[in-house]
N, C-alpha and C positions, 0 to 999 in steps of 0.2 A: 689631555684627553686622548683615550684608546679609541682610533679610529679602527673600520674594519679591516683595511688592507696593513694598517701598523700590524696589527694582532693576527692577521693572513701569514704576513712575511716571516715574524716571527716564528710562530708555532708551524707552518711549512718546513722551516728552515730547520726545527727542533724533531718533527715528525720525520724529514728526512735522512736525519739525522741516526734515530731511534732504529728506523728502518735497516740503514746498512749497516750500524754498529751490532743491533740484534737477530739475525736473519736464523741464529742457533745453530746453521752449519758449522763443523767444525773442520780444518784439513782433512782430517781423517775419513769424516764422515764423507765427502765430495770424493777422496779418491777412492775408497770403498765405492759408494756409487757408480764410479766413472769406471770401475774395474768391472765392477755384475754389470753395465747395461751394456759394453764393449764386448763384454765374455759371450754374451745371452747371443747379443747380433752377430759372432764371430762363430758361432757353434750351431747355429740353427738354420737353416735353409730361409726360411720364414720365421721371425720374430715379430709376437704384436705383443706392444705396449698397452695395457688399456684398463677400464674400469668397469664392473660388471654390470653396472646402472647406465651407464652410457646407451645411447641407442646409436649414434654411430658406430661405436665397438660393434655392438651386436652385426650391425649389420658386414662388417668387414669380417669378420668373423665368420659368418653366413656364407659369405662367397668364396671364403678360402675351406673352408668343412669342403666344397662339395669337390675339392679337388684330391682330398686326402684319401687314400686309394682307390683311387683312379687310375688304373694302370702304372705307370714308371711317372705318374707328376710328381706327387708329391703324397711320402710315408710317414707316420705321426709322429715318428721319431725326429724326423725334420721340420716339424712344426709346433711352436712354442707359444702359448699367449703368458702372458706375466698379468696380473690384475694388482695393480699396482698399489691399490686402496687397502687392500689387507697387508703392505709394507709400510713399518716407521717409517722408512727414506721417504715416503711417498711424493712430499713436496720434493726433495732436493733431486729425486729420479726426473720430475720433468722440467727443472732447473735443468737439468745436465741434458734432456732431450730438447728441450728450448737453443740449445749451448752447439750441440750438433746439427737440428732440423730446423732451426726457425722459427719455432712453434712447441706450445707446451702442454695444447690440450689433446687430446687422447683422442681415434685409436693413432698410433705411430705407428706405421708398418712397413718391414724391410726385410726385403727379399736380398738372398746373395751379397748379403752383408751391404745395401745401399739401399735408402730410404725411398719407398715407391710413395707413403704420403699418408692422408686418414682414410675415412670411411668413404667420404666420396671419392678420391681417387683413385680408392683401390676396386670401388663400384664400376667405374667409367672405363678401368684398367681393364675388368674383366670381361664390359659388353662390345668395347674394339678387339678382344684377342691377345692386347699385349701381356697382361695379367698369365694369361696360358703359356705365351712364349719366356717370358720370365722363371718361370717354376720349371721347363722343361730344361732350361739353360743349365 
C-alpha cells in the first residue's frame, strides 16, 4: 500500500531531482550572463536591473529620473536601466543577481558599481540624502 508520505518522498526526491539536472542553463549561457550584468554594473554610474510591469521598478526608477541632469549628479549617459523580461537570459540574469545581491526579484540597483538594494531602499536612500551623496561620489 502507497502511503502519502511513501509517495511524498519519492516523487520529492524525483522532482528534485528533475529540478537541478534540468534548470537549461548551460556554461555558456551563465558565463555570458555573468559577463553582460558585470559589464552593465562596471560601465554605468547607476545600473537598474528590472521589469517594466513591476511597480517597485517604476518607482526606483522615478527617483533616480529626477536626478538625471540635474547639474553635475548624474548624465543619462551614466544611467542604464536593462528590462530584463524582453531578454532570453531573463531567468539566469536573476540567478546570477540572486548569486551577487542576495535576492532575485527586481528592481536591483547599483550605484558606483555596489548594490544600494530595490525599490524601497533606493526610496528611503533618497529621502535621508544618502541616495544624492552616492551619485555625487
Amino acid at each position: 500500500m502507497i502511503t502519502f508520505r511513501n509517495w511524498l518522498r519519492v516523487n520529492t526526491v524525483s522532482t528534485i531531482h528533475c529540478f537541478v539536472r534540468f534548470t537549461g542553463y548551460t556554461t555558456s549561457t551563465m558565463s555570458d550572463v555573468k559577463l553582460l550584468v558585470d559589464n552593465k554594473i562596471e560601465e554605468k554610474k547607476v545600473m537598474v536591473f528590472s521589469k517594466s510591469t513591476c511597480p517597485y521598478c517604476t518607482k526606483a526608477k522615478a527617483v533616480l529620473k529626477k536626478y538625471i541632469g540635474d547639474g553635475e549628479i548624474l548624465s543619462a549617459e551614466e544611467y542604464e536601466v536593462m528590462e530584463i523580461e524582453r531578454d532570453s537570459r531573463c531567468s539566469a540574469i536573476q540567478d546570477y543577481l540572486l548569486k551577487i545581491t542576495g535576492g532575485r526579484s527586481v528592481p536591483r540597483v547599483f550605484i558606483n558599481g555596489k548594490f544600494l538594494g530595490g525599490g524601497d531602499e533606493t526610496v528611503a536612500a533618497d529621502k535621508s540624502g544618502e541616495l544624492k551623496s552616492l551619485l555625487k561620489a
